[in-house]
C-alpha positions, 0 to 999 in steps of 0.5 A: 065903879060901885061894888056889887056883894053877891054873898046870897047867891054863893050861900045859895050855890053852896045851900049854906045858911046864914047862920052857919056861915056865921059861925064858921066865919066867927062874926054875928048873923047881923053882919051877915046880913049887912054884908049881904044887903050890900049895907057896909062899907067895908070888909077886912081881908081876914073876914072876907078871906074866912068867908071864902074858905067857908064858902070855897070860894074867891072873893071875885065870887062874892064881889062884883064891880059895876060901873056906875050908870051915867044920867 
């Protein structure tokens, strides 16, 4: 399985920035992005749960598993 971070698309279904998000969740506009691109690997549970609460969301909303394609 691989995971898939669908943040981008719950910032743009909730019209929220980075930046705001940034600072609602108390981490830098970098990490954001990072998160964003998919570009880490890892996340605490505190900052994926303040993200969230920002985003009214559940973390199924922002992360997707996918099977890994075979060949």
């Amino acid at each position: 399985m691989e995971i898939i971070v669908r943040l981008d698309v719950m910032l743009a279904k909730r019209k929220m920035r980075s930046k705001e998000l940034a600072a609602a969740v108390g981490i830098t506009e970098q990490n954001i992005s990072l998160l964003k691109s998919g570009k880490v690997k890892g996340i605490r549970f505190e900052t994926l749960a303040r993200i969230c609460a920002a985003l009214d969301c559940q973390p199924g909303d922002i992360l997707e598993a996918r099977p890994i394609p075979e060949g």
